[in-house]
MDTraj code that builds the backbone (N, CA, C; nanometers):
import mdtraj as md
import numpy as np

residues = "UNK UNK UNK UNK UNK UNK UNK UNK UNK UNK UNK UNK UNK UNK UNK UNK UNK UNK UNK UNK UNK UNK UNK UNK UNK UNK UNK UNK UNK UNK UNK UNK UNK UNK UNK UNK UNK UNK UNK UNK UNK UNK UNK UNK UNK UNK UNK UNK UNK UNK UNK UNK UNK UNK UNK UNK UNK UNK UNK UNK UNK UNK UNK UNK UNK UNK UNK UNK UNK UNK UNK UNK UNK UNK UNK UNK UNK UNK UNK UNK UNK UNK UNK UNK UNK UNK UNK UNK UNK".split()
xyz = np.array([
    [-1.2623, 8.9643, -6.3221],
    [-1.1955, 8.8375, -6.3401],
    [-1.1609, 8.7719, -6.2071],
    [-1.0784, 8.8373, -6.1345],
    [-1.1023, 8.7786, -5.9882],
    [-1.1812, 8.7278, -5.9188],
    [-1.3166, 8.7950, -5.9355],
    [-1.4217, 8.7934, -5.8589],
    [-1.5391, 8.6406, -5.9225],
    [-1.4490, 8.5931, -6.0372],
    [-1.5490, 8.4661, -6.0887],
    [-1.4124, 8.3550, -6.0510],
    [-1.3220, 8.3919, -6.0283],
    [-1.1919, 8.2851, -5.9627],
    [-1.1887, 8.2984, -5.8485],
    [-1.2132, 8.3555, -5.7672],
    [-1.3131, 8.3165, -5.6580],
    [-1.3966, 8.2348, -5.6422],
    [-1.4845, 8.2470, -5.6732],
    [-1.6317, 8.1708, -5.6972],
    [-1.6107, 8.0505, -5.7078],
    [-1.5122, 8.0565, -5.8591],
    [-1.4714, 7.9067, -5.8856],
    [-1.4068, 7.8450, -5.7780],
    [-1.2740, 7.8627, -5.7530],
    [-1.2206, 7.8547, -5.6227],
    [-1.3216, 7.8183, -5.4956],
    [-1.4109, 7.8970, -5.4523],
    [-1.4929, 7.8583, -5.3312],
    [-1.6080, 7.7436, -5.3933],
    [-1.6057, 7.7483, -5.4854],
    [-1.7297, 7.6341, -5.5074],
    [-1.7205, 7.4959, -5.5543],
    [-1.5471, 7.4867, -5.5583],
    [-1.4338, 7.3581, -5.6169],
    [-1.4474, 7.3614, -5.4442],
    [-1.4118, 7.4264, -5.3808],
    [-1.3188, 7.4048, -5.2312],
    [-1.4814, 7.3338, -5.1423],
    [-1.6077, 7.3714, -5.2219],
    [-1.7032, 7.3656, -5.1285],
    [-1.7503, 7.2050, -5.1330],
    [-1.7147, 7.1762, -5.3085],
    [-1.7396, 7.0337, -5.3514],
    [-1.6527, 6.9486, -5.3016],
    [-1.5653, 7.0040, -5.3050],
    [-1.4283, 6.8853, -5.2223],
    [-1.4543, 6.8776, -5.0960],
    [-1.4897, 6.9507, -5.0000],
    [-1.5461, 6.9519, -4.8616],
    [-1.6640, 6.8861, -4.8451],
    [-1.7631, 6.8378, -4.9465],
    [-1.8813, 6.7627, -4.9059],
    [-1.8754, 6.6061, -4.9515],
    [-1.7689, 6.6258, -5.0775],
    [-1.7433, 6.4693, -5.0978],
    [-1.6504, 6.4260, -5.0184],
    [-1.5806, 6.4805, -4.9728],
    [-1.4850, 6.4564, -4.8807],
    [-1.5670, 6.3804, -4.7405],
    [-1.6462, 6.4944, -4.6555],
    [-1.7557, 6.4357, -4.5721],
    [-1.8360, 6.3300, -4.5890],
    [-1.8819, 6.3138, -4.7331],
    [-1.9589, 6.2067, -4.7413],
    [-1.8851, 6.0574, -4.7597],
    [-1.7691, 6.1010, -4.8322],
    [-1.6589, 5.9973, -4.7751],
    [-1.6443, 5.9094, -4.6473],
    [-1.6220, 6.0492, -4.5529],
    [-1.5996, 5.9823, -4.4331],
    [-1.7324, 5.9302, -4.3671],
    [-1.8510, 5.9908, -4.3935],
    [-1.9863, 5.9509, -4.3288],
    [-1.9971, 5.8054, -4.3795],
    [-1.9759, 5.7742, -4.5198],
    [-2.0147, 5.6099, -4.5042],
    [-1.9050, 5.4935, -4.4781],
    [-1.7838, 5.5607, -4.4528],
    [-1.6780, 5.4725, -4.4373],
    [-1.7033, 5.4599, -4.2492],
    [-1.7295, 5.5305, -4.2046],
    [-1.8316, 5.5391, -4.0407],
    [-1.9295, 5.4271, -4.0501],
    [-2.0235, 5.4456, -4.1628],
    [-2.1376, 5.3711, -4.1729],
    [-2.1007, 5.2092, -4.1750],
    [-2.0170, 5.2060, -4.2857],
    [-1.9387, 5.0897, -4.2637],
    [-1.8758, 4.9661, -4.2023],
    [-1.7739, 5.0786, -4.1125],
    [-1.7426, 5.0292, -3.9769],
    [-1.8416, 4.9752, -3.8862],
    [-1.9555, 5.0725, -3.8686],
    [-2.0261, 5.0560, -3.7781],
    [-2.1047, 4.9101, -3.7782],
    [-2.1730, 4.9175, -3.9394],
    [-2.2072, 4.7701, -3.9647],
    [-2.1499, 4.6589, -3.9202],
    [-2.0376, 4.6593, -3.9668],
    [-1.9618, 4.5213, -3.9466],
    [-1.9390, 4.5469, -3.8002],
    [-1.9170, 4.6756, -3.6776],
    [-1.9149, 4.6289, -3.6008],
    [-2.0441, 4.5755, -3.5340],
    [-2.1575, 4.6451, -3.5300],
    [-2.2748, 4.5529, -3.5200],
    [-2.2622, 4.4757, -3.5121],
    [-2.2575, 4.3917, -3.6904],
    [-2.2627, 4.2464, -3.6848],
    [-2.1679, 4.1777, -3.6385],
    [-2.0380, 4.1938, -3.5768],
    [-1.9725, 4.1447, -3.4930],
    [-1.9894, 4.0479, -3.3479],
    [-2.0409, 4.2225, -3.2770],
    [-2.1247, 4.2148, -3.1424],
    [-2.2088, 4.1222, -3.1514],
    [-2.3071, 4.1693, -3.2586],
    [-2.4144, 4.0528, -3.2516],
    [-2.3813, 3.8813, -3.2861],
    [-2.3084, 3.8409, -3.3704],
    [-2.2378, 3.7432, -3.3905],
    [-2.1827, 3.6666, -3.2509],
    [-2.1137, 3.7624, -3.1825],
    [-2.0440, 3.7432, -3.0587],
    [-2.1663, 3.6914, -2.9816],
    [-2.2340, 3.7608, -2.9285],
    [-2.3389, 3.7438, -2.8320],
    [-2.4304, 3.5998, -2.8567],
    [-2.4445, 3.5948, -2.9975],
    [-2.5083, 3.4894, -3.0456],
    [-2.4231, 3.3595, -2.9861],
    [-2.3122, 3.3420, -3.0570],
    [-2.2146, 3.2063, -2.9826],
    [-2.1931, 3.2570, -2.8140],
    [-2.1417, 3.3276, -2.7422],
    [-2.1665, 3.3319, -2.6560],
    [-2.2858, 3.3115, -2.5602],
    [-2.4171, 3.3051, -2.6467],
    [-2.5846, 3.2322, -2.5800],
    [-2.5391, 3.1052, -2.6080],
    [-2.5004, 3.0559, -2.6859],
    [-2.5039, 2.9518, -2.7521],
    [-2.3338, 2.8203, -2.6284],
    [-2.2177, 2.8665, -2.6145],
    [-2.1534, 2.8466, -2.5281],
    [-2.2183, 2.8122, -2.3910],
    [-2.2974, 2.9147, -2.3454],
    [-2.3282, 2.9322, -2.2275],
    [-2.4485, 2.8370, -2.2124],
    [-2.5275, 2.8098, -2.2814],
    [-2.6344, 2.7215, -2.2576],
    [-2.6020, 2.5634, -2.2729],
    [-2.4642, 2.5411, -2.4003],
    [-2.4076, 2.3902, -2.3564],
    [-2.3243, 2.3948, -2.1714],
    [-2.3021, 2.5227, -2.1800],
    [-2.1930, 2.5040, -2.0341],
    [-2.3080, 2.4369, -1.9256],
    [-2.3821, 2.5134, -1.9384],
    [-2.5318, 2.4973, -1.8374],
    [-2.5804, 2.3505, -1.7922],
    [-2.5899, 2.3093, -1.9319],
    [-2.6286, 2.1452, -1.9820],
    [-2.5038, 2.0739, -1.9061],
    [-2.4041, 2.0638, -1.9377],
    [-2.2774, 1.9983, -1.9603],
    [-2.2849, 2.0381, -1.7512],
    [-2.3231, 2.1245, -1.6993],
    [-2.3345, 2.1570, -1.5816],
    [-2.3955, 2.0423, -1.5407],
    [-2.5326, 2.0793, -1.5614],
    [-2.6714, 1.9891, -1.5014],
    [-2.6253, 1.8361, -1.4961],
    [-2.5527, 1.7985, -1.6119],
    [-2.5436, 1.6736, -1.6586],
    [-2.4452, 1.6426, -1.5373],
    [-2.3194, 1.7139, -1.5100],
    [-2.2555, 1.6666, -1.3805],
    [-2.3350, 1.6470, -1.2607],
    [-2.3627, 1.7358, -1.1973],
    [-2.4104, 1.7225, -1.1642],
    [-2.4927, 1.6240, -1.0819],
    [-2.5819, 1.5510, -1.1788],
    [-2.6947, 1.4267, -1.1709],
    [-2.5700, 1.3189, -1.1603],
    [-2.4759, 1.3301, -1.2288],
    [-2.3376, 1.1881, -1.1971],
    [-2.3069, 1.2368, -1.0124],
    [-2.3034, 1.3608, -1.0748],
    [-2.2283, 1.3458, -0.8886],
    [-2.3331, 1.2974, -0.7480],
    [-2.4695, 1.3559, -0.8020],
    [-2.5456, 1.2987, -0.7207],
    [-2.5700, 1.1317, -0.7163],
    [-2.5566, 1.0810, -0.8160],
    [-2.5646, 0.9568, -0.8721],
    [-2.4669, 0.9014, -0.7656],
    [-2.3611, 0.9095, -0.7551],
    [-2.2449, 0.8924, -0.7254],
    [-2.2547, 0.8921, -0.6085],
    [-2.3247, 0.9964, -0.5467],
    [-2.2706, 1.0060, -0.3572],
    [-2.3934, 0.9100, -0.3233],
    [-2.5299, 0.8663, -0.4303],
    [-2.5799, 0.7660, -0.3936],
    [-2.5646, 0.5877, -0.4047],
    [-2.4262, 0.6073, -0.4738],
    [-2.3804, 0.5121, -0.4706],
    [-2.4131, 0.4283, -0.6025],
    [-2.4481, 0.4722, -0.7135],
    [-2.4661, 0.4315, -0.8281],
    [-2.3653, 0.4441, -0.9310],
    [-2.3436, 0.4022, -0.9944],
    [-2.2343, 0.3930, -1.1443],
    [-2.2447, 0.5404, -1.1977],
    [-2.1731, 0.5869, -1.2444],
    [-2.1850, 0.7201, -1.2691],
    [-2.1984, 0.6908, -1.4431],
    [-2.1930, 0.5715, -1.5323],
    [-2.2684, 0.5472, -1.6159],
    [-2.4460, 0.5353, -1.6197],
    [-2.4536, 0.4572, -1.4985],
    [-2.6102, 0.4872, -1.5075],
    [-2.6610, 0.5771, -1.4913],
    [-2.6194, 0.7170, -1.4357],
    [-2.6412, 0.8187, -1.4233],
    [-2.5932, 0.9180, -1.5263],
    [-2.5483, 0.8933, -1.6470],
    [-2.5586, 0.9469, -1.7640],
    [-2.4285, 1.0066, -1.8024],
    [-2.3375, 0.9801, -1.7156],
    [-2.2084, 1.0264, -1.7231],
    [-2.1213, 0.9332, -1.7982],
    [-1.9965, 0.9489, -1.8089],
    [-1.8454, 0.9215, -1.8660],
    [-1.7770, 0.8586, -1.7686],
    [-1.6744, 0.7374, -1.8345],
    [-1.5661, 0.7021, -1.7982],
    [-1.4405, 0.7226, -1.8432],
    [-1.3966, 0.8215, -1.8596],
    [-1.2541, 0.8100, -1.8803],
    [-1.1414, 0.7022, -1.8452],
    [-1.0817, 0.6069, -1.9506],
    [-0.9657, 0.5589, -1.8458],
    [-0.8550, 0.5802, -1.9530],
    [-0.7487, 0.5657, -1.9041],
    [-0.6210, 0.6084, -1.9325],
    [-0.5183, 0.5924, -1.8573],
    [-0.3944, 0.6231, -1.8900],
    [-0.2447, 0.5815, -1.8303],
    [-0.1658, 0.6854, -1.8580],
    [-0.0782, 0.7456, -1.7984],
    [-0.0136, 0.8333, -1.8068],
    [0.1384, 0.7491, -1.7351],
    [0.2396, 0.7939, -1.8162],
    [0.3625, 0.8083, -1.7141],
    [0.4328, 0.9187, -1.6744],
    [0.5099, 0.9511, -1.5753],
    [0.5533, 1.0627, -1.5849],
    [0.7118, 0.9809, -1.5607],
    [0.7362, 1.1731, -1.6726],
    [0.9013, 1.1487, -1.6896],
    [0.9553, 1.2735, -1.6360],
    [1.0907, 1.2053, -1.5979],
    [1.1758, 1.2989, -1.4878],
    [1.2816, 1.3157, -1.5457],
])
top = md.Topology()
chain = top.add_chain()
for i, resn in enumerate(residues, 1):
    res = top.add_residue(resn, chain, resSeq=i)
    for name in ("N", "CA", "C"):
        top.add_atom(name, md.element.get_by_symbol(name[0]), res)
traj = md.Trajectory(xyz[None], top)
């Protein structure tokens, strides 16, 4: 009688130990996905940031050259900002 409550015992304790593992193996798997697709997400807008910065670069740029040649920095493809500010004391 012992010797099959045992058995039982080690072969309950053996099933709980592999569902248990497999538990944790896809809750790993999981994580891992979404962190993937995170990273990759990230990297994506970050190409994507970096290539308007680039542009938005170049584009100065051609104003500033525009500019030290003495041209409108509209005809050279740029912006005017105007505005008023006061300051308070």
């Amino acid at each position: 009688m012992a010797g099959v409550l045992t058995a039982v015992v080690l072969a309950a304790s053996l099933l709980a130990g592999a569902v248990f593992f497999f538990v944790l193996l896809g809750l790993l798997l999981v994580f891992g996905l979404v962190l993937a697709v995170r990273i990759w997400w990230f990297r994506r807008r970050y190409r994507d940031v970096l290539a308007q910065a680039e542009a938005s670069m170049a584009q100065q740029a051609q104003a500033w050259a525009a500019m030290q040649r003495g041209e409108r920095p509209d005809a050279a493809g740029g912006r005017v900002i105007d505005g008023e500010y006061r300051r308070e004391e």
